[in-house]
PASEBA-1860 file (N, C-alpha, C; in nm, 3 decimals):
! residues 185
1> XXXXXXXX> 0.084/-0.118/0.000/0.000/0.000/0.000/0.089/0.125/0.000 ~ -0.001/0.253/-0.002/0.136/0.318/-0.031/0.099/0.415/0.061 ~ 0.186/0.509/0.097/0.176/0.644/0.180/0.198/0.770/0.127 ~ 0.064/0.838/0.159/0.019/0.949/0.060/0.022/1.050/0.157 ~ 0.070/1.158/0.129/0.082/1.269/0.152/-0.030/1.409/0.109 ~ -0.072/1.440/0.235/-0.207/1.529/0.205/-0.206/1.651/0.253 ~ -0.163/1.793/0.189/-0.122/1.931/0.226/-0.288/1.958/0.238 ~ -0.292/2.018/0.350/-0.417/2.051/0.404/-0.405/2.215/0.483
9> XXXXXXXX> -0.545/2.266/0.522/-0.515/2.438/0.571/-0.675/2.424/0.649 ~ -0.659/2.535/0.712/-0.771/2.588/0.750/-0.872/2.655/0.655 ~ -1.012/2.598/0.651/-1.084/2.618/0.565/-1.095/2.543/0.429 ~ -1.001/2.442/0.470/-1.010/2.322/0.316/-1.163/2.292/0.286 ~ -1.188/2.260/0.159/-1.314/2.228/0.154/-1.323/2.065/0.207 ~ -1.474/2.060/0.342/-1.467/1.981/0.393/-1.463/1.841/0.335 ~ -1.559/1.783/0.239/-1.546/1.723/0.201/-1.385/1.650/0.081 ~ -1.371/1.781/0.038/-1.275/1.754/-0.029/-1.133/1.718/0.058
17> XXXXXXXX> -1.137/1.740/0.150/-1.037/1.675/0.291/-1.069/1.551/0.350 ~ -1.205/1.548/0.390/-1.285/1.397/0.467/-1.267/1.315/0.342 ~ -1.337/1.320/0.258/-1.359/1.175/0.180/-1.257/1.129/0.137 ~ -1.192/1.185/0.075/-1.036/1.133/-0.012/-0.953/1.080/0.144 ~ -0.980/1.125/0.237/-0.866/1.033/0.356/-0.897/0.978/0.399 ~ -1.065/0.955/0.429/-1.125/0.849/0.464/-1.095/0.752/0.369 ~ -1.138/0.733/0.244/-1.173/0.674/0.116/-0.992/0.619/0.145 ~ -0.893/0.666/0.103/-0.782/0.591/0.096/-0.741/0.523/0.197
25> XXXXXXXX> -0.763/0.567/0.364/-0.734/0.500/0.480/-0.813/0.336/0.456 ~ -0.934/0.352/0.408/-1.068/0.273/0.399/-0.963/0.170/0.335 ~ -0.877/0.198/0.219/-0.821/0.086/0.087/-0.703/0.049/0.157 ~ -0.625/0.102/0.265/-0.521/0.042/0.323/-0.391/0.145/0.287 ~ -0.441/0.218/0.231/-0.318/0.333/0.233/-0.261/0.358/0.390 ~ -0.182/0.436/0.379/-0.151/0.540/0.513/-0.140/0.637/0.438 ~ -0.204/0.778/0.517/-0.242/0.923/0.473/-0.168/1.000/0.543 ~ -0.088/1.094/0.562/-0.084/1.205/0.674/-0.108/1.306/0.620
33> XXXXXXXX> -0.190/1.359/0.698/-0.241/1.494/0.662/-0.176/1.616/0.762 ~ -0.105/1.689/0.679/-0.048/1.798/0.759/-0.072/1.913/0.728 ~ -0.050/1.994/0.779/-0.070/2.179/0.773/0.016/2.259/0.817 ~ 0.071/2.351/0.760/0.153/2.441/0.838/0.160/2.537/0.891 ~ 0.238/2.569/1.019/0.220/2.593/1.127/0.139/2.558/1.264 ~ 0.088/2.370/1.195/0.039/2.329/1.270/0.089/2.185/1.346 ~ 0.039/2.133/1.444/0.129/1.999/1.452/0.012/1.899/1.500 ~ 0.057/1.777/1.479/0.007/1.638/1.503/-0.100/1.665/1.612
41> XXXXXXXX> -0.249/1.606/1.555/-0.306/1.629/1.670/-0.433/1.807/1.725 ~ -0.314/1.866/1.655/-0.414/1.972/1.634/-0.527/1.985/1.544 ~ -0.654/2.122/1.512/-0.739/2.091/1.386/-0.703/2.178/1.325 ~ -0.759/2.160/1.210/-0.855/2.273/1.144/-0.974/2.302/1.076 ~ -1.020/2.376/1.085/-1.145/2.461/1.034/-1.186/2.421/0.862 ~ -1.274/2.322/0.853/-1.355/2.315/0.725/-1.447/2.414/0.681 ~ -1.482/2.394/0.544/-1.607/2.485/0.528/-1.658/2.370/0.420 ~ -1.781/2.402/0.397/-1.851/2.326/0.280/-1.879/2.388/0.196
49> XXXXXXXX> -1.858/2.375/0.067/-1.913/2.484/-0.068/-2.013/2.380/-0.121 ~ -2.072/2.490/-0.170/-2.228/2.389/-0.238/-2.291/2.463/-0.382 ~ -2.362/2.408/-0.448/-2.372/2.459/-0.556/-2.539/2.436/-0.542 ~ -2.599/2.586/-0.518/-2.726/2.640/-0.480/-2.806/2.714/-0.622 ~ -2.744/2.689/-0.715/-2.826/2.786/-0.837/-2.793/2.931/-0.818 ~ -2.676/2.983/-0.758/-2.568/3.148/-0.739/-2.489/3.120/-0.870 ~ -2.423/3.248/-0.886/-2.360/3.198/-1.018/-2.236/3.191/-0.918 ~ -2.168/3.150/-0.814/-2.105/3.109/-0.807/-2.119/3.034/-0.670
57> XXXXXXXX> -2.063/2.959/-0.523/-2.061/2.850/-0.463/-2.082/2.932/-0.326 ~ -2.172/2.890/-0.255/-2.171/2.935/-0.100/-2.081/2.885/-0.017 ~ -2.099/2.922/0.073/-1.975/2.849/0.165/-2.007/2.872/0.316 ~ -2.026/2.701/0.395/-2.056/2.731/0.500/-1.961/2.644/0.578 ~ -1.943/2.681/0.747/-1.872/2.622/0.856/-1.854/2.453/0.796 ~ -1.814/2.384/0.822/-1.790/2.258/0.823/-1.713/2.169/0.961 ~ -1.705/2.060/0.998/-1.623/1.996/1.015/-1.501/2.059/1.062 ~ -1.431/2.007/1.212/-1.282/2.024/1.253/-1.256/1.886/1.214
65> XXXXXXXX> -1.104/1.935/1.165/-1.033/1.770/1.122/-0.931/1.774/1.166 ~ -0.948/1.696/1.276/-0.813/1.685/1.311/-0.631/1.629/1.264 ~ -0.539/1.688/1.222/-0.426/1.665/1.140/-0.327/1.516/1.264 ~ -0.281/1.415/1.163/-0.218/1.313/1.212/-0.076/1.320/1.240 ~ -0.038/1.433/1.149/0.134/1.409/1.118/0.184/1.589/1.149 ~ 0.304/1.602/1.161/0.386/1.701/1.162/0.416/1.763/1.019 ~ 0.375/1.865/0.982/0.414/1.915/0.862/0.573/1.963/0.864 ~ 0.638/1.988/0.986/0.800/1.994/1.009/0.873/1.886/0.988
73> XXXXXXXX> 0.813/1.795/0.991/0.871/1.653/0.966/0.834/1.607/0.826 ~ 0.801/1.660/0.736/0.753/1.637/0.556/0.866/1.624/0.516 ~ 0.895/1.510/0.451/1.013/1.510/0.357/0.920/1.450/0.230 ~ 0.898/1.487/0.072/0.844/1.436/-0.015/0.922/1.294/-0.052 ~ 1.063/1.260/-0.021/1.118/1.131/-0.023/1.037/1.074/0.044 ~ 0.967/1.102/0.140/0.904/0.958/0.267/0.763/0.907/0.174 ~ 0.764/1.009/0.043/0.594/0.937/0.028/0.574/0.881/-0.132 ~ 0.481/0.833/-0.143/0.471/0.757/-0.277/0.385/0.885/-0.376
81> XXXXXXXX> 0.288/0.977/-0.284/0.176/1.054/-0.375/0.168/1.138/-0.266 ~ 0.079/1.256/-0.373/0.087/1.375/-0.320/-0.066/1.449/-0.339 ~ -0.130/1.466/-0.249/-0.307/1.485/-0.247/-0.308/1.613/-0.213 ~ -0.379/1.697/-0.302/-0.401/1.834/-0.236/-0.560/1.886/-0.241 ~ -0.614/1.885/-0.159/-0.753/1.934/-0.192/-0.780/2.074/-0.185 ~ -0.928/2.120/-0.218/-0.901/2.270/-0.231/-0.983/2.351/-0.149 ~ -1.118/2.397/-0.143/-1.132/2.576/-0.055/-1.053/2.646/-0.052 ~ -1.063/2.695/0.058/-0.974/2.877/0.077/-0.827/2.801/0.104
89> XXXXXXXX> -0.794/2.727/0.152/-0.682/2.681/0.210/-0.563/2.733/0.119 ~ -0.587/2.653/0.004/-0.464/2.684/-0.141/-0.420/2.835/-0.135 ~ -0.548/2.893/-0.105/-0.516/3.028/-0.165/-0.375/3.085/-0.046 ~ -0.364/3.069/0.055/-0.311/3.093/0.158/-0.198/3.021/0.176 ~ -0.162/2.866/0.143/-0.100/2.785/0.145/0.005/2.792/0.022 ~ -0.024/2.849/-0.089/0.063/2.867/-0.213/0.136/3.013/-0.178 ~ 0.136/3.089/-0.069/0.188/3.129/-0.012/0.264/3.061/0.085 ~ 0.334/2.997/0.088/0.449/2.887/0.191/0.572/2.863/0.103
97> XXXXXXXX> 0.628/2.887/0.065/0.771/2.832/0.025/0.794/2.696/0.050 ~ 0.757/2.662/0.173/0.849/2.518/0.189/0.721/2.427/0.142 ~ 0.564/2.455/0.148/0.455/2.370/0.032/0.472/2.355/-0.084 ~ 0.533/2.486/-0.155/0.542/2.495/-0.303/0.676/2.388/-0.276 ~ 0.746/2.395/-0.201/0.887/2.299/-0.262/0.847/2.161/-0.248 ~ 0.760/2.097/-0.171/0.678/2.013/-0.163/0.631/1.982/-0.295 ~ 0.559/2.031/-0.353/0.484/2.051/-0.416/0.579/1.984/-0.584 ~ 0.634/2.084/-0.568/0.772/2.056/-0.657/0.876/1.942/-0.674
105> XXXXXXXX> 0.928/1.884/-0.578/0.974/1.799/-0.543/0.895/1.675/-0.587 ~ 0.774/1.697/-0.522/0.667/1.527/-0.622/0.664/1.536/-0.792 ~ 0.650/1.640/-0.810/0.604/1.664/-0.961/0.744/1.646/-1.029 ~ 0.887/1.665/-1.003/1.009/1.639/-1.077/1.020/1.487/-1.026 ~ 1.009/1.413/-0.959/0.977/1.288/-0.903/0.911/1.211/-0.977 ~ 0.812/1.304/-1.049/0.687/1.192/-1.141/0.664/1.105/-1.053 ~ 0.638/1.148/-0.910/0.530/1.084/-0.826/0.404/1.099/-0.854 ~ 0.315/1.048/-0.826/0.157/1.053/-0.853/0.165/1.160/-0.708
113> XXXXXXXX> 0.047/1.319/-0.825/0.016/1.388/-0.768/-0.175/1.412/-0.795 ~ -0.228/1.424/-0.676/-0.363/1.486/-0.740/-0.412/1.620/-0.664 ~ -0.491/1.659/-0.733/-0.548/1.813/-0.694/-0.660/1.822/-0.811 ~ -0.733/1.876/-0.646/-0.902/1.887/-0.703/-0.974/2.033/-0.625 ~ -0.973/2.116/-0.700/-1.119/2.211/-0.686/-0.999/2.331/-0.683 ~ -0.959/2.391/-0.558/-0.887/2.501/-0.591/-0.709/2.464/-0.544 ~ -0.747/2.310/-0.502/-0.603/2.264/-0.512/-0.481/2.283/-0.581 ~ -0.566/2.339/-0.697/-0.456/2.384/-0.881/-0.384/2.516/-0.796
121> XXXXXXXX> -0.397/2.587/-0.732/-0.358/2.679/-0.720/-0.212/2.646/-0.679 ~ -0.231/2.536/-0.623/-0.061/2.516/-0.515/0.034/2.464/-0.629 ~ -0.054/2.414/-0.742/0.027/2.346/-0.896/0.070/2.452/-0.967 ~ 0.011/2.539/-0.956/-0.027/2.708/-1.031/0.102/2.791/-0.966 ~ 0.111/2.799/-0.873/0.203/2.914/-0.766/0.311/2.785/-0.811 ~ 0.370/2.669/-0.766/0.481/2.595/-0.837/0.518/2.611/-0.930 ~ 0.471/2.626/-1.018/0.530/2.618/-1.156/0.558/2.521/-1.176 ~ 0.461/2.427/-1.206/0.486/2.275/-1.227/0.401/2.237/-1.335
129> XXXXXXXX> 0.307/2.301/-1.424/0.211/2.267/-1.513/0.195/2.306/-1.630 ~ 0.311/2.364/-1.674/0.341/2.405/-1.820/0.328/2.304/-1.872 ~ 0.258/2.299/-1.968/0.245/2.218/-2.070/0.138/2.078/-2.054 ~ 0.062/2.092/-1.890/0.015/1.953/-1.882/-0.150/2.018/-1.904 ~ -0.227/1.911/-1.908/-0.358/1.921/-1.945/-0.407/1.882/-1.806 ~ -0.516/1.987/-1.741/-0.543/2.004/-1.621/-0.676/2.082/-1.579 ~ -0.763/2.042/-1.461/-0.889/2.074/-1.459/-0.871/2.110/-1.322 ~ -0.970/2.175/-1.289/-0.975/2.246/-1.143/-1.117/2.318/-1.188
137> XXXXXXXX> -1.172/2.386/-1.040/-1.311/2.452/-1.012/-1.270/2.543/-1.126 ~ -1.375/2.609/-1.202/-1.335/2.688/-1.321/-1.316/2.879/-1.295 ~ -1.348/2.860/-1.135/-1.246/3.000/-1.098/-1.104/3.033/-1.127 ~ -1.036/2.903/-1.113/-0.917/2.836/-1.145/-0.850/2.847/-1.264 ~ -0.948/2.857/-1.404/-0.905/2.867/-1.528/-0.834/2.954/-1.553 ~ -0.849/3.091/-1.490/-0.738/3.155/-1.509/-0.599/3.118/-1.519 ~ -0.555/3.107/-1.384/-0.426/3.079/-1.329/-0.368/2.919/-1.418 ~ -0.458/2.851/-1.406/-0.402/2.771/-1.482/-0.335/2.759/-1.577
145> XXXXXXXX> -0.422/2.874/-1.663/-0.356/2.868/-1.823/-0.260/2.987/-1.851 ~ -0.259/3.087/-1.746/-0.127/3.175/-1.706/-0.015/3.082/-1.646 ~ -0.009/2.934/-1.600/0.073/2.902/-1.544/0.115/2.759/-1.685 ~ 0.082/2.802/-1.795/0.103/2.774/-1.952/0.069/2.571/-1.948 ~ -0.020/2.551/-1.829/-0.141/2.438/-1.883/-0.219/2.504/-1.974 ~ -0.306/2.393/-1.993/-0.436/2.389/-2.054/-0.572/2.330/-1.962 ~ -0.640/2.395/-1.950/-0.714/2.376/-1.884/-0.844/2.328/-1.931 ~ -0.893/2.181/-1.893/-0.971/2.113/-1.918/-1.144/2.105/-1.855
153> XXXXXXXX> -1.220/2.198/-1.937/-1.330/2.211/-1.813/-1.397/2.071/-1.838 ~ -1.435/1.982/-1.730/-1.491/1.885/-1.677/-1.623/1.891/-1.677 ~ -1.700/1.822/-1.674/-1.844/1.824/-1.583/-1.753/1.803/-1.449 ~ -1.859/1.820/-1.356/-1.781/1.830/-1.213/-1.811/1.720/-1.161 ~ -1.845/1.607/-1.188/-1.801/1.456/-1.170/-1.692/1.380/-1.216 ~ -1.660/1.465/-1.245/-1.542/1.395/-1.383/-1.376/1.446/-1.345 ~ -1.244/1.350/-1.389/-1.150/1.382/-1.337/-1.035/1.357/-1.473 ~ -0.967/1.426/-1.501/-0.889/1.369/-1.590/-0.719/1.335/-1.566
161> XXXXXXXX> -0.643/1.279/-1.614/-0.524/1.203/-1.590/-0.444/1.240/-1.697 ~ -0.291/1.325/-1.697/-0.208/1.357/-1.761/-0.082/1.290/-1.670 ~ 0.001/1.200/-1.778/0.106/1.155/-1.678/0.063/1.080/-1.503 ~ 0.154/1.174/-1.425/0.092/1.103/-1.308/0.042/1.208/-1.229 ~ -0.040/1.326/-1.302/-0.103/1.444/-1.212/-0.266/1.426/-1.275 ~ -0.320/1.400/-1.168/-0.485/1.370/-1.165/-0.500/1.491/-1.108 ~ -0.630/1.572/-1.162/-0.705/1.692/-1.158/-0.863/1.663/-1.183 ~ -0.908/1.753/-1.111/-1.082/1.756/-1.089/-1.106/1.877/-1.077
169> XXXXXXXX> -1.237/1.854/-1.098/-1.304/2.046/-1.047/-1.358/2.023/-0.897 ~ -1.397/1.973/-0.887/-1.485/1.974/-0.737/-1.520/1.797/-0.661 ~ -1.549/1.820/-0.549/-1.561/1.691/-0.494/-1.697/1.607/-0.546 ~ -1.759/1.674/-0.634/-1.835/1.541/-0.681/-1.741/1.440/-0.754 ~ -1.640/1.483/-0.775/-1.588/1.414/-0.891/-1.469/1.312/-0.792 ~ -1.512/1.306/-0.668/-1.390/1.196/-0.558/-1.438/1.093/-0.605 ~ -1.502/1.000/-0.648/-1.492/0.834/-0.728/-1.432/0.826/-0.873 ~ -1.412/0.957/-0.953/-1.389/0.970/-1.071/-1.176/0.986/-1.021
177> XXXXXXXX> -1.200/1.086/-0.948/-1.030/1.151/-0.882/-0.995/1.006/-0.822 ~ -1.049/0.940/-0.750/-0.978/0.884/-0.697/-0.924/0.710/-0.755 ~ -1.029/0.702/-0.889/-0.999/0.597/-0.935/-0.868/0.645/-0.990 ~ -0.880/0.708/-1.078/-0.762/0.784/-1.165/-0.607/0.798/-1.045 ~ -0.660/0.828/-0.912/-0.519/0.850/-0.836/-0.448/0.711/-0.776 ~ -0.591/0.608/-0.786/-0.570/0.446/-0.715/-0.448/0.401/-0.850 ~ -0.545/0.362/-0.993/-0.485/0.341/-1.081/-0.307/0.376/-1.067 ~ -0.286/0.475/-1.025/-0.144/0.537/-1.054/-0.020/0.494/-0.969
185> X> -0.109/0.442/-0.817/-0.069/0.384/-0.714/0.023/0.244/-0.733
END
């Protein structure tokens, strides 16, 4: 089984944090989910986005999740894959230097990486996606295709697979993301 690595923040979208670590713990993976400036044991703050007929996503409280691992102790050598989910978190988190090197480090690795909803952002601020074909929430389209991907709009069940970086728009699409991230495993 393998051990996956899961950059997580305050305000991740809840689901897009719960299911994918449930869902892989469930298959026999090991997950650690870390955050920075945070340590083993501590939480953080979910929110849920929902799609209400707004032209764009509400967003309410969610879920504390509590983090397993030390984000001071991350070395991308210790792991097989690299999970990033999205909400507000990315936006804040692609601000970190030592995430983006994270971040970086899997993707020259051609480790299996995935990122779903505003997760692209932490792929986006790397500079790791020139040239790959890639989907994210379609707020996202921007940055994406300034960061010289191509950006693939999805139905939002749907996940697509370039190399070993799996991309989604949103968490409907965690049975679609996660076959695509098992497969790669």
């Amino acid at each position: 089984m393998a051990k996956i690595l899961m950059i997580t923040g305050d305000f991740v979208e809840d689901y897009e944090n719960m299911v994918p670590f449930q869902a892989l713990l469930a298959m026999g993976h090991e997950v650690d989910a870390v955050c920075p400036g945070k340590r083993k044991n501590e939480t953080i703050a979910t929110c849920i986005h929902d799609f209400e007929g707004q032209q764009t996503y509400t967003e309410k409280r969610g879920h504390n999740f509590t983090l397993n691992a030390n984000f001071d102790d991350v070395a991308a050598s210790d792991y097989d894959a690299l999970y990033l989910p999205g909400g507000r978190a990315p936006e804040y988190l692609r601000l970190d230097s030592k995430v983006l090197a994270i971040v970086k480090a899997f993707m020259a690795s051609n480790k299996p990486v995935a990122a779903i909803c505003h997760g692209a952002q932490l792929l986006t601020a790397a500079n790791v996606i020139e040239g790959k074909k890639v989907s994210a929430y379609p707020a996202c389209a921007p940055e994406v295709r300034l960061a010289g991907a191509e950006y693939v709009e999805l139905q939002m069940d749907e996940a697509i697979t370039d190399g070993k970086l799996v991309t989604a728009p949103a968490w409907p699409a965690h049975p679609a993301m996660l076959k695509h991230l098992v497969a790669l495993l």
